[in-house]
N, C-alpha and C positions, 0 to 999 in steps of 0.2 A: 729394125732387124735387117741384117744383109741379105740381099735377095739369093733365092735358093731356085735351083734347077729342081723341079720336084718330080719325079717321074712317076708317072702310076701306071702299076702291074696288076690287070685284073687278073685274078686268081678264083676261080668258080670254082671252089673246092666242096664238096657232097660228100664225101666218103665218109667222114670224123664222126658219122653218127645215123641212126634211123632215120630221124627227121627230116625230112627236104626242104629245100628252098631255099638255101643258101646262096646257091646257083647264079641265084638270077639276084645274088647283091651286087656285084661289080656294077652291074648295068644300070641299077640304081641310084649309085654314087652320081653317075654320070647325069642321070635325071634330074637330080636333085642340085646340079651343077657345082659340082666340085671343082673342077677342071677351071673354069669359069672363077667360080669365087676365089680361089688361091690365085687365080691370074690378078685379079683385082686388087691384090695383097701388094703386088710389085713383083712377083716370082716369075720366073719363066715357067711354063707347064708342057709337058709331052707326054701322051697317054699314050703307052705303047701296046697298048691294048690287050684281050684276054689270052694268057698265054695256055700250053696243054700241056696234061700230063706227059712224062716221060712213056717209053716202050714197059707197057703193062707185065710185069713176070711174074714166074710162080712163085711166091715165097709163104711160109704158114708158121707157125705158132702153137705152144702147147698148151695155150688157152684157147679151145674151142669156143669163146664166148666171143672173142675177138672178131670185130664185122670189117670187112673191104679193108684188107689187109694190103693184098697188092694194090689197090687203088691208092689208097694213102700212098705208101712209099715212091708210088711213079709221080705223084702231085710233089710229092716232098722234093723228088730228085730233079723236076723239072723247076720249082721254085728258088732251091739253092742258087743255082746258074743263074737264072732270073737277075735273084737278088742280086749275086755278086758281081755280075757282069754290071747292075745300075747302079753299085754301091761306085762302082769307078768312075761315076758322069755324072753324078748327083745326088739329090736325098729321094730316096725308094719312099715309094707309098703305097704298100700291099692293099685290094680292093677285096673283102673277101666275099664270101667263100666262110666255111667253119675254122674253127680255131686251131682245128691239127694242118693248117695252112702255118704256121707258124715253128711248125717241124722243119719245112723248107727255107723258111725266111729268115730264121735265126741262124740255122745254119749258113745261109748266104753272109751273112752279113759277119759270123765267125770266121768264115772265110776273107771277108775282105779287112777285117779290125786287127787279124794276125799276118795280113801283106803290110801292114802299117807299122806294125808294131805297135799294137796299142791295147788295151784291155775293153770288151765290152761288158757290158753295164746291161742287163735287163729292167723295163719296169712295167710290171705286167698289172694293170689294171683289170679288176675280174671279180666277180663272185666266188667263184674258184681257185684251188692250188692248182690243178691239170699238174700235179706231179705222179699220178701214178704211171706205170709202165703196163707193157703189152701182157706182161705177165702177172701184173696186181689187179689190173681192171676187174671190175664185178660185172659190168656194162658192158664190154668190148667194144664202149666207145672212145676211137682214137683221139678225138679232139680233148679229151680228159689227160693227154699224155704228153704234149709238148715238155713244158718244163722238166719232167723226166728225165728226157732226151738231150734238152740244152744243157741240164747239170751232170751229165755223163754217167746215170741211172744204169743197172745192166736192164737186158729183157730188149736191148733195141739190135739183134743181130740182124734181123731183113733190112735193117733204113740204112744208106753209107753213113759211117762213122761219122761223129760230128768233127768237124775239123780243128776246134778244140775245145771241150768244155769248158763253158761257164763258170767258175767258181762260182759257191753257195754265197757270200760274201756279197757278189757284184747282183743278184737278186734281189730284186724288192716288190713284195705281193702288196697294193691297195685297194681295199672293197670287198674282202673277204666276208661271207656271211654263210659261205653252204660248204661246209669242209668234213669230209669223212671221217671215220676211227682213223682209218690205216694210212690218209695222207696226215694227219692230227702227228701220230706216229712220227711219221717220217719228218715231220715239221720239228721235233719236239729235241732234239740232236743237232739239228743246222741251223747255218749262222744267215740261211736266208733272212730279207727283213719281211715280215707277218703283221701285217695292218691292217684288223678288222674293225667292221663297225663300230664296235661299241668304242674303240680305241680311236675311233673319230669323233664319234658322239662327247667323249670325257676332252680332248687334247686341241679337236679340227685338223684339219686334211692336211694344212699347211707345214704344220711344225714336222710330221716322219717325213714329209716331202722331201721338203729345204734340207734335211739332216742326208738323206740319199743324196741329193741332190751336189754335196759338197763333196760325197766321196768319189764320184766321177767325176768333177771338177781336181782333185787332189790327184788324182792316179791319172789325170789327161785322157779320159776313158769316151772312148765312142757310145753313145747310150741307142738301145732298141726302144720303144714304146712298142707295146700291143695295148691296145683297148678294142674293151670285150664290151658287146652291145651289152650286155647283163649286168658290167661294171654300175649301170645307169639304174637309178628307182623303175620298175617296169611302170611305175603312171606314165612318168614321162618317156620312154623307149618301150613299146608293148613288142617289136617287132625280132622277140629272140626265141627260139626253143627252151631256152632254160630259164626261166624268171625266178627272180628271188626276189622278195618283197623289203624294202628296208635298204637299196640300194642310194648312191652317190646322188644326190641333189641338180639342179640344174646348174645354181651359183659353184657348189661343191666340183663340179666335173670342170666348169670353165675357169676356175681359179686353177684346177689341175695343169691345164692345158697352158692358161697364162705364164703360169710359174715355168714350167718345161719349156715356151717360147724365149721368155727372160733370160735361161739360164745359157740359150746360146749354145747343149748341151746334145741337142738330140739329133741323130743323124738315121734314123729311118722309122718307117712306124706303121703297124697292122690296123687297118679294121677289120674289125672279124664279128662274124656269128651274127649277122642283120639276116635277117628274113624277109622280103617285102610280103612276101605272102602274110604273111601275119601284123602286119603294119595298118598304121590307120591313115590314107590316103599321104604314104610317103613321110609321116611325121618322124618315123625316128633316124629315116635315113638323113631329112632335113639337118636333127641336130645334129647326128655324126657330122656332118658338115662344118656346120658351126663349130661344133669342136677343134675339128681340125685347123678351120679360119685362126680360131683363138693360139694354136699351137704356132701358128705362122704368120701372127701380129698383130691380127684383130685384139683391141682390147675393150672392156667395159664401155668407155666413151663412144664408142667406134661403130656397137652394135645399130643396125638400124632399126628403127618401129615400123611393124607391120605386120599386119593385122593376121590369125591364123591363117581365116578363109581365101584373101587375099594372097599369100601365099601361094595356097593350094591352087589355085583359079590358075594363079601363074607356072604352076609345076603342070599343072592339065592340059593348058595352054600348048605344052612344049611336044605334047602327042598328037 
């Protein structure tokens, strides 16, 4: 792999939802040595550390249900910038924070795929669609609503415009297992690509992959990654607010990641929705890691043996 300037934006985003503890994922990544292991790849690394939201305003909605409305949108507007500003020096590495972190970063990154002239390509790894809007939500949780947003969904008048949506085409959902009536709906009309479980269970991960895979290679297209701690079996990632049982394997997530380093294709990429509070002595931020490793040339051969506790002893160490 050609080494990549990778830059990580910690984004401490809380707003997308009731549940806390988001917060304190950036800071975990860092524990867990991320910065560190992708330097080890060959890459040059620069963590420019946790950035803040924009100037807080009044803005509301006609969905009373809808929670930390203007918090979202000042994270979203300070992310955009973020993004695009590192979209010009390198490959952005969003640290999150919740998943309506990605309200901002997609938006950044629309912003700098249309200074190029180029198309982006979403591939949104997740338990969920997050396609509803601020005004479908049952939850009035924001992080439920990114993809909404990036396909150019109405209901998003408080967020600045997206710079340009997404086409449903250039979308593609992997890990799907908890989807509503009304996102079902909204699925059932568009040409996004819809890959659930069971649709991995019958085919494997690889085949809708590789097929995505080719159409952003064909159209020369800048591709986003988001991966969703939930994408993962909660055995193995316990450390998210929304678990859904039935999720992406250990081998299943690494081949993901493999395939997406191969393809030479991906030019910036989310974690989102890790909780350390909820984690078992850092285990799921560890594989985020790993994953990421694997997205940026770690391969099977490569990984190394060692031991859980071991591990940990050495993550403890670093306090």
């Amino acid at each position: 792999m050609k080494p990549k300037r990778c830059l990580l934006i910690g984004a401490p985003v809380d707003s997308g939802k009731r549940r806390q503890g988001c917060m304190m994922g950036p800071d975990a990544y860092r524990t867990a040595k991320l910065a560190e292991t992708v330097a080890a790849l060959g890459h040059e690394v620069s963590d420019l550390g946790n950035i803040s939201p924009a100037t807080i305003r009044q803005v509301s909605n006609s969905n009373k249900q809808v929670y930390a409305l203007p918090e979202t949108v000042a994270w979203a507007e300070a992310i955009a910038a973020a993004g695009q500003e590192a979209a010009m020096h390198g490959f952005p590495i969003f640290l999150g924070g919740d998943h309506s972190l990605s309200l901002g970063s997609v938006a950044g990154m629309a912003a700098h795929a249309s200074s190029q002239s180029r198309p982006l390509f979403i591939l949104w790894l997740d338990a969920h669609t997050d396609l509803h809007t601020p005004l479908t939500s049952g939850s009035g949780n924001l992080h439920g609503t990114p993809l909404g947003y990036i396909s150019g969904a109405a209901g998003f008048d408080a967020f600045p415009p997206m710079p340009k949506p997404v086409p449903a085409h250039q979308i593609c959902m992997i890990g799907l297992r908890s989807v509503d009536a009304a996102e079902k709906a909204m699925l059932q009309d568009s040409e996004m690509t819809a890959v659930d479980m069971r649709t991995i269970d019958e085919q494997g991960i690889a085949r809708p992959l590789a097929e995505f895979l080719g159409r952003v290679a064909a159209a020369s297209g800048l591709l986003h990654v988001s991966l969703d701690v939930d994408f993962l079996d909660p055995s193995i990632a316990p450390a998210v607010g929304t678990t859904v049982p039935g999720g992406a394997t250990f081998r299943e997530a690494h081949l993901v990641m493999e395939m997406l380093g191969d393809s030479g294709l991906v030019s910036s990429l989310d974690l989102v929705e890790l909780n350390p509070f909820l984690d078992d002595r850092g285990r799921t931020a560890s594989l985020m890691v790993d994953l990421t490793a694997s997205l940026l040339g770690r391969r099977v051969f490569d990984r190394p043996t060692q031991s859980f506790n071991a591990r940990i002893t050495g993550l403890e160490n670093q306090s």
